[in-house]
C-alpha positions as CSV (number, residue, x, y, z in Angstrom):
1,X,5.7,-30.5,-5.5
2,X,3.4,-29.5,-8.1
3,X,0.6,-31.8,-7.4
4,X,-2.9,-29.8,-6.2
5,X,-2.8,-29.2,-2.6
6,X,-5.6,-29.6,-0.3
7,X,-4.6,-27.9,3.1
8,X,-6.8,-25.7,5.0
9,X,-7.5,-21.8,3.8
10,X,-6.9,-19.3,6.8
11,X,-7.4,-16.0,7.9
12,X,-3.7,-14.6,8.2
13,X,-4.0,-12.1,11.0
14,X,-0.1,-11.3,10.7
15,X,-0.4,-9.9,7.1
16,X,-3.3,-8.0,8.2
17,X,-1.5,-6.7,10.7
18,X,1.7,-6.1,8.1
19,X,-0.4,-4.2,6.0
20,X,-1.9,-2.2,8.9
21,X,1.6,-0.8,9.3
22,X,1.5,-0.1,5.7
23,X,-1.3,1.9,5.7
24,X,0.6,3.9,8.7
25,X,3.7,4.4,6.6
26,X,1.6,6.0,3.8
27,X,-0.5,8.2,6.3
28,X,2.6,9.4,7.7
29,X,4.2,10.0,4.5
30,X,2.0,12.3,3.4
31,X,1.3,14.3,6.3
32,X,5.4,14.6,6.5
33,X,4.9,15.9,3.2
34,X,1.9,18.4,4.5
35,X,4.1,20.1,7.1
36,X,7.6,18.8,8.3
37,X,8.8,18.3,4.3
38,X,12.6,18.2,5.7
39,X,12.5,15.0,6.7
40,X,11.5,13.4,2.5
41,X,13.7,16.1,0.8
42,X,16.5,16.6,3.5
43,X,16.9,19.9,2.1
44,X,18.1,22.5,5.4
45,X,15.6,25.4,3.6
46,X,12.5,22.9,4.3
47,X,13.4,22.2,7.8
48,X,11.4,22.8,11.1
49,X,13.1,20.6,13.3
50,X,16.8,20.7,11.7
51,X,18.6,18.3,13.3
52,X,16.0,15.9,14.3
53,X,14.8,15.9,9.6
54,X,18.2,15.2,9.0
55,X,18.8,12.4,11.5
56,X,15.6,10.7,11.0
57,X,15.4,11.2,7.2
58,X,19.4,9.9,6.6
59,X,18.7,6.2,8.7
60,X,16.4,3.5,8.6
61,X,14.0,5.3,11.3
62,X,12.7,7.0,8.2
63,X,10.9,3.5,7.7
64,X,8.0,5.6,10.2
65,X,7.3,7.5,7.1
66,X,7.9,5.3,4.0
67,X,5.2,5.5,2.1
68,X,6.7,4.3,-1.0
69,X,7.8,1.0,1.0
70,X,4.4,1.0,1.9
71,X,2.7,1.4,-1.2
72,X,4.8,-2.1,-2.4
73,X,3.7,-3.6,0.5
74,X,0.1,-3.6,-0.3
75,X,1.0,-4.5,-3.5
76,X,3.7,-7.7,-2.6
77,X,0.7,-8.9,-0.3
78,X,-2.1,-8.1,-3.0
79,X,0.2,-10.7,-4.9
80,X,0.4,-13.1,-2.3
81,X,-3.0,-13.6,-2.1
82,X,-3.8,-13.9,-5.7
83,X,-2.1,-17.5,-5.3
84,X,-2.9,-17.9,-1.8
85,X,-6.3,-20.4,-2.3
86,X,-5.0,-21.8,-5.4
87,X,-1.7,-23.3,-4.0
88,X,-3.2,-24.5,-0.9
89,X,-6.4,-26.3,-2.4
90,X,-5.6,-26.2,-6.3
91,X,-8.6,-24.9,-7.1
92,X,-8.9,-22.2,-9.9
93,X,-12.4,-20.7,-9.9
94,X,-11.4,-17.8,-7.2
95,X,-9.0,-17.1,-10.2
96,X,-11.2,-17.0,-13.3
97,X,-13.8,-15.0,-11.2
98,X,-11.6,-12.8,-9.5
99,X,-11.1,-9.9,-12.1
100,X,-15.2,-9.0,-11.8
101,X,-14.9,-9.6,-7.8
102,X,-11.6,-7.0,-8.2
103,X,-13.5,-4.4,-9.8
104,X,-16.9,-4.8,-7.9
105,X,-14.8,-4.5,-4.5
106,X,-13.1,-1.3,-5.6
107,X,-15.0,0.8,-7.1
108,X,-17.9,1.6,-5.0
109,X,-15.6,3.0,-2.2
110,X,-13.6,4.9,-4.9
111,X,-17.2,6.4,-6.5
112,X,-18.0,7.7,-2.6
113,X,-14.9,9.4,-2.1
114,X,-14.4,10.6,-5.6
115,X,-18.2,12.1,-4.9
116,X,-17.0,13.4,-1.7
117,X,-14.0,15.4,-2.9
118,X,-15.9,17.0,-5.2
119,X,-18.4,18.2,-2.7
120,X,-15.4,19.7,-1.0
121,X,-13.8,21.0,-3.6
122,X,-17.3,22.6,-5.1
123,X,-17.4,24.4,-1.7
124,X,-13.7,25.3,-1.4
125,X,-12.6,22.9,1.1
126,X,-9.6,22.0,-0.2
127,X,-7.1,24.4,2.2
128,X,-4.0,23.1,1.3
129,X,-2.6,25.5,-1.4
130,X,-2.5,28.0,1.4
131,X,-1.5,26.0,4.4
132,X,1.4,24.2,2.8
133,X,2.6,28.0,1.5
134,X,2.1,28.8,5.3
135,X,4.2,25.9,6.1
136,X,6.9,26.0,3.6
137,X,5.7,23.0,1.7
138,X,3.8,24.5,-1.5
139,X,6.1,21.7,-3.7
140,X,5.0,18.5,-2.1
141,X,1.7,19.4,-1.0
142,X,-0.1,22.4,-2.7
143,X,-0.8,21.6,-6.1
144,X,-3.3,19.1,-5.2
145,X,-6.9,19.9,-6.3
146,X,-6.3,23.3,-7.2
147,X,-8.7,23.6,-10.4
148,X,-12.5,23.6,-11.2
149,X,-14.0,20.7,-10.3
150,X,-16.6,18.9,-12.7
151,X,-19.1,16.6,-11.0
152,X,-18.7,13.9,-14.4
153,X,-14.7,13.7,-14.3
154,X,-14.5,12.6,-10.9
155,X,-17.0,10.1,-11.2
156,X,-15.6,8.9,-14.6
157,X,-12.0,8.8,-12.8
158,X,-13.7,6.7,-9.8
159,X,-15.9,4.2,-12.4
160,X,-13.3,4.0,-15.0
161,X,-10.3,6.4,-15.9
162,X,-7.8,4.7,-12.3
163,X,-8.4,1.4,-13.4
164,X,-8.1,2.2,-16.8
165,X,-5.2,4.5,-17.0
166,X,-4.2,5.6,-13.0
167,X,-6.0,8.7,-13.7
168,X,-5.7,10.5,-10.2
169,X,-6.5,14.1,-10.3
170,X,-9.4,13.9,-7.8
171,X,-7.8,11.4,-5.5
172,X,-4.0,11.4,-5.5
173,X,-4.3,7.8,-4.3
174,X,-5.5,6.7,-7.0
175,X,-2.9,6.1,-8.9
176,X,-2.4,2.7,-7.1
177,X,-5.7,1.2,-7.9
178,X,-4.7,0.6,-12.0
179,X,-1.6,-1.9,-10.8
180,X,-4.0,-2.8,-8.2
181,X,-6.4,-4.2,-10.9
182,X,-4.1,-5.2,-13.6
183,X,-1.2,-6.5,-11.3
184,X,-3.4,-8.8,-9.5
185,X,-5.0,-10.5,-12.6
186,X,-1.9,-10.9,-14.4
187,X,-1.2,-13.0,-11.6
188,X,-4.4,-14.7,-11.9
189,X,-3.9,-14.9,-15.5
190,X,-0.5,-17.2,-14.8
191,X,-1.6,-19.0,-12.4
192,X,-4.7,-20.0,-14.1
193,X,-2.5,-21.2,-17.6
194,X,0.5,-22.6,-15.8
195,X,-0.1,-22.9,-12.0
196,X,0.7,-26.3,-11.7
197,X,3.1,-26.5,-14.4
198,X,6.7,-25.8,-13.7
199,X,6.1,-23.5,-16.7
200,X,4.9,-21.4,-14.5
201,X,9.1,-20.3,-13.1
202,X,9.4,-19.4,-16.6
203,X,6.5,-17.3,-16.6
204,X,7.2,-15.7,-13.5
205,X,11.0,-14.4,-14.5
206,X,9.6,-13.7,-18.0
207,X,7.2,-11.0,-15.8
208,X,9.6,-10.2,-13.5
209,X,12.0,-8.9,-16.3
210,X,9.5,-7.0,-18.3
211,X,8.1,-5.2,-15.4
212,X,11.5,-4.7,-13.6
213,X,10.8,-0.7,-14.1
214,X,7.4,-1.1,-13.2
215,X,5.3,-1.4,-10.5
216,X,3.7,-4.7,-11.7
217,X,7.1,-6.3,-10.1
218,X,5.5,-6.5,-6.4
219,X,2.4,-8.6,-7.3
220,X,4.8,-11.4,-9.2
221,X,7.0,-11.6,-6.8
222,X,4.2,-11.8,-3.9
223,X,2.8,-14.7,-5.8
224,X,6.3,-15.8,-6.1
225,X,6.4,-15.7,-2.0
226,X,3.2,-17.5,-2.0
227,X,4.3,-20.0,-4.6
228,X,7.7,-20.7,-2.2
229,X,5.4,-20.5,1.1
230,X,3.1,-23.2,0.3
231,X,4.5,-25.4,-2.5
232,X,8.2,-24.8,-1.6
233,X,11.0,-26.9,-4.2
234,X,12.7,-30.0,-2.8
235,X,15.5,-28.2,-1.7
236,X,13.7,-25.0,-0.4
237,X,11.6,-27.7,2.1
238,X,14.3,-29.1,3.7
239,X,16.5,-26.1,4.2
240,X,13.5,-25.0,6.1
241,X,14.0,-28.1,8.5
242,X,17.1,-27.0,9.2
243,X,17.7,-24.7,12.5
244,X,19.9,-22.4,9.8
245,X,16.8,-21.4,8.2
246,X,15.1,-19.6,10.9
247,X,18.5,-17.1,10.8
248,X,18.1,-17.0,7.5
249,X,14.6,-15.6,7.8
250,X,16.0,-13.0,10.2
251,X,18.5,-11.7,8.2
252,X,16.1,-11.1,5.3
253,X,13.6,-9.2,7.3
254,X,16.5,-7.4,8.4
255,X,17.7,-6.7,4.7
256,X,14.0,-6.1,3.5
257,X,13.4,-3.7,6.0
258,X,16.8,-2.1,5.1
259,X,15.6,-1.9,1.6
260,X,12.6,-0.6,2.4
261,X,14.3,2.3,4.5
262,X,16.3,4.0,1.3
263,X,15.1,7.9,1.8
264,X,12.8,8.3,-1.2
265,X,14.1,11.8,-2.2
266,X,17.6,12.2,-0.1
267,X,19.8,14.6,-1.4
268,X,22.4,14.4,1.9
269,X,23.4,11.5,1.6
270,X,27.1,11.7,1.9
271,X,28.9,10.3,4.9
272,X,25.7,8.3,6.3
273,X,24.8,4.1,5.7
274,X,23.1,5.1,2.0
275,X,25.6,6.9,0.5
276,X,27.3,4.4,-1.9
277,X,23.8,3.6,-3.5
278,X,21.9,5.2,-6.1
279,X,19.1,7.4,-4.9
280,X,15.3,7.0,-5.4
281,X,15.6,3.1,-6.7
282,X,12.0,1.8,-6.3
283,X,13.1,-1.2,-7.3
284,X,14.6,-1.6,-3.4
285,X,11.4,-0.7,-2.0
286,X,9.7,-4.1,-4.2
287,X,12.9,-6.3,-3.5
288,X,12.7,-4.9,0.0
289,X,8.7,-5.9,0.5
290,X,9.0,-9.4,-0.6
291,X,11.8,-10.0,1.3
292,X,9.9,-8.9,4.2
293,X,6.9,-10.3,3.2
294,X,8.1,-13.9,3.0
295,X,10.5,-13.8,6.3
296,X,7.1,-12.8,8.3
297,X,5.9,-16.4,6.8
298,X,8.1,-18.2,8.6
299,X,9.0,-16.0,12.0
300,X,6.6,-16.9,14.7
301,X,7.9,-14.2,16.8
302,X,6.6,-11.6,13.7
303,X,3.8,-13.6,13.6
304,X,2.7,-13.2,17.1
305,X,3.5,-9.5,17.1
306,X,1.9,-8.3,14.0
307,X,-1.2,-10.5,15.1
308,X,-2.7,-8.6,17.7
309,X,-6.3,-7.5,18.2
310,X,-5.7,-3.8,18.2
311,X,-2.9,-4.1,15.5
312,X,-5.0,-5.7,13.0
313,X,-8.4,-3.9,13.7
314,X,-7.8,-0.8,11.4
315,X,-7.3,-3.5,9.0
316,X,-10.8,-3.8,8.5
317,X,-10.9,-0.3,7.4
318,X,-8.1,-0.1,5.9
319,X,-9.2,0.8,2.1
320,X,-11.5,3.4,3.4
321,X,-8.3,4.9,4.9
322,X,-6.5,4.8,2.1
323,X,-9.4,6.3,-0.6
324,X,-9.8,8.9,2.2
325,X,-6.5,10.0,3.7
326,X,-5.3,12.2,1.7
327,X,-8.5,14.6,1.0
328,X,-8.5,14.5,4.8
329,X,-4.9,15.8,4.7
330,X,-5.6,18.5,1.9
331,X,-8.9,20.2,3.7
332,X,-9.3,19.2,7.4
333,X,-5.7,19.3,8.5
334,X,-4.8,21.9,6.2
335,X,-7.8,24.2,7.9
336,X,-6.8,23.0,11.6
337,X,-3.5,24.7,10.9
338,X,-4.3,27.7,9.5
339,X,-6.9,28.2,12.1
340,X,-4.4,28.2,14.9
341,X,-1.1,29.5,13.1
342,X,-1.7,32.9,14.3
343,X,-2.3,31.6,18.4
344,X,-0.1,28.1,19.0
345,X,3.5,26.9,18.3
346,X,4.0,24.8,14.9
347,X,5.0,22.0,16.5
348,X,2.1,22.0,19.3
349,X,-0.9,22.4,16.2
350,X,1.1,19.7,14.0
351,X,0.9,16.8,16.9
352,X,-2.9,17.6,18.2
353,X,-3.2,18.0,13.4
354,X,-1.9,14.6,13.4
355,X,-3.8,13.0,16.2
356,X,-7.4,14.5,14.6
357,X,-6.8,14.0,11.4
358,X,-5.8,10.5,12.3
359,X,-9.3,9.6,14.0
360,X,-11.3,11.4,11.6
361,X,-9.8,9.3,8.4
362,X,-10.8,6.3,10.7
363,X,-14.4,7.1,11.5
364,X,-15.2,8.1,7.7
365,X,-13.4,4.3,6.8
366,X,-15.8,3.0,9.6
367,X,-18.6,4.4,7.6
368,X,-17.7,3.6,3.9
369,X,-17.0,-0.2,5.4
370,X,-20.6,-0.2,7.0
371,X,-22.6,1.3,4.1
372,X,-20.4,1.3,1.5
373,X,-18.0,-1.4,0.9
374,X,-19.9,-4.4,2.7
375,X,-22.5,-4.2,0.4
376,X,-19.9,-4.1,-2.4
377,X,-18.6,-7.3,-0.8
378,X,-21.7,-9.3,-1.1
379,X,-22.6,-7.7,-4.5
380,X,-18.9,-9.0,-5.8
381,X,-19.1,-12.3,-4.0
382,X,-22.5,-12.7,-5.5
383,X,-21.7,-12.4,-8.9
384,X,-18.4,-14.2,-8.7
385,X,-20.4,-16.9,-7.4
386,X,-23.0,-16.8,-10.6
387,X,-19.5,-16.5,-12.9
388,X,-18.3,-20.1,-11.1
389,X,-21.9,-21.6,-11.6
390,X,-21.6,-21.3,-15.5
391,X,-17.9,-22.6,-15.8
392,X,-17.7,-26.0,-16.7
């Protein structure tokens, strides 16, 4: 099964739509950390809605705001499609390319909102040291931006310092964009020496074990996923055959999602489904995302669902949303509240909060797509296509 394969490269609506509800999970987490901060830490002196944090934040439905789960997802499927060309037509330019593509795609976004939040902090935008004291969650959320902001440190963290290092001071996000970078051409990097060697199963539980503790372990194993999607072992293919499999498939989205569901920061744990594991295990979030991840490959049903037009549409924007979030969060919603605190109920200004902030951090990722990361696009595509001219 190691011979080059030359089936047809698709557009995988599903994972689009899979990562749409990552993005969502990671939106959500952070404005539960803004203002209902009960449901993360599950501790009673954080709670606005006691009963309904606790209940929520002890059981899988806390999967609405699992940002951390999310976080591996992108990564898992940032994996996937590292290997994704290469094991379905063999060919290993897109690989030896891909690390100037990577970079050109990233960082022109990450320059606009890095250039962005400095504006706002310049100006003294940035409201959410006093709205999250206001709302009880000065821990989670009001530490964020609170310093002097120099015009040459945010653009040297947007050009170079998060790739470099995950330097994230401007943009919280940020942190993400180092294993981004590095994760995805360490797959590259293995596939390119050993993809169609079985050397390559070596190389991948060599990686797997060094970066066990790190968060390199989701783009492996989505290349892993990849590896067992489209050039699947002898035995692997015709356990798929069987009518078994498709079971099988359902009990590890089941488990993955499970996984995927561990409260990040639970300190209530006793007497519910997560008691007799250990608490804030990121390695259950990675396990958890592949497992996902790979069952979606082979359920029609997820397929189908996570397919839809107005599911995967945000997709499109869906790195805007993520560079752009979070600053959102820390000066829009942060103002919404404390503007209305004095006149509306909590609960009232955090929905209609929610709903604004929401569409605003969608029509700013509509613009940086449009005039900001397109032309990225064809500047990376461009030069990745004058890198495959010159190899041999």
């Amino acid at each position: 099964m190691d011979q080059k394969q030359t089936r047809k490269v698709e557009k995988l609506d599903y994972i689009d739509g899979l990562k749409v509800c990552a993005c969502m999970m990671i939106f959500n987490f952070h404005f539960i950390n803004a203002f209902y901060a009960g449901f993360y830490s599950l501790r009673p002196e954080e709670y606005h809605l006691p009963a309904l944090e606790y209940f929520v934040g002890s059981s899988p439905l806390n999967l609405i705001m699992g940002g951390k789960f999310g976080v591996r997802m992108f990564m898992t499927i940032s994996g996937f499609f590292v290997g994704y060309r290469f094991f379905l037509t063999g060919e290993k330019k897109s690989l030896t390319s891909g690390v100037l593509k990577k970079y050109l795609r990233l960082v022109f976004p990450i320059v606009t909102a890095n250039f962005a939040i400095y504006l706002l902090m310049k100006f003294g935008m940035f409201t959410n040291g006093v709205a999250s004291q206001h709302a009880g969650t000065a821990v989670y959320f009001g530490n964020y931006n609170q310093f002097a902001p120099k015009l040459w440190e945010a653009l040297y963290e947007a050009i170079w310092g998060c790739f470099a290092t995950g330097a994230n001071r401007y943009n919280g996000p940020l942190w993400f964009i180092y294993y981004e970078f590095f994760g995805t051409i360490l797959c590259a990097a293995i596939l390119s020496l050993l993809g169609n060697s079985k050397a390559r199963y070596i190389a991948y539980a060599v990686g797997c074990i060094l970066g066990i503790r790190t968060d390199f372990l989701p783009f492996i194993l989505g290349t892993v996923v990849c590896d067992l999607t489209y050039r699947p072992p002898v035995r692997l293919e015709k356990l798929q055959e069987k009518k078994i499999f498709t079971a099988l498939m359902w009990l590890l989205f089941l488990g993955g999602m499970f996984l995927g569901s561990f409260p990040p920061m639970g300190e209530r744990l006793e007497g519910t489904i997560y008691a007799p594991f250990p608490k804030k295990i990121i390695l259950f979030y990675i396990l958890g995302a592949s497992c996902v991840l790979y069952a979606v490959l082979h359920l029609q049903p997820l397929k189908t669902l996570l397919g839809q037009k107005w599911i995967i549409w945000l997709n499109t924007y869906s790195y805007g949303f993520y560079l752009t979030h979070f600053f959102i969060l820390c000066t829009f919603a942060g103002g919404f509240y404390l503007a209305l605190e004095p006149y509306c109920n909590y609960h009232l200004i955090a929905i209609a909060n929610y709903l604004l902030s929401f569409g605003l951090t969608v029509g700013i990722s509509i613009l940086i797509h449009k005039y900001v990361e397109i032309p990225g696009m064809k500047l990376a595509n461009g030069a990745a296509a004058k890198l495959q001219e010159r190899e041999p």
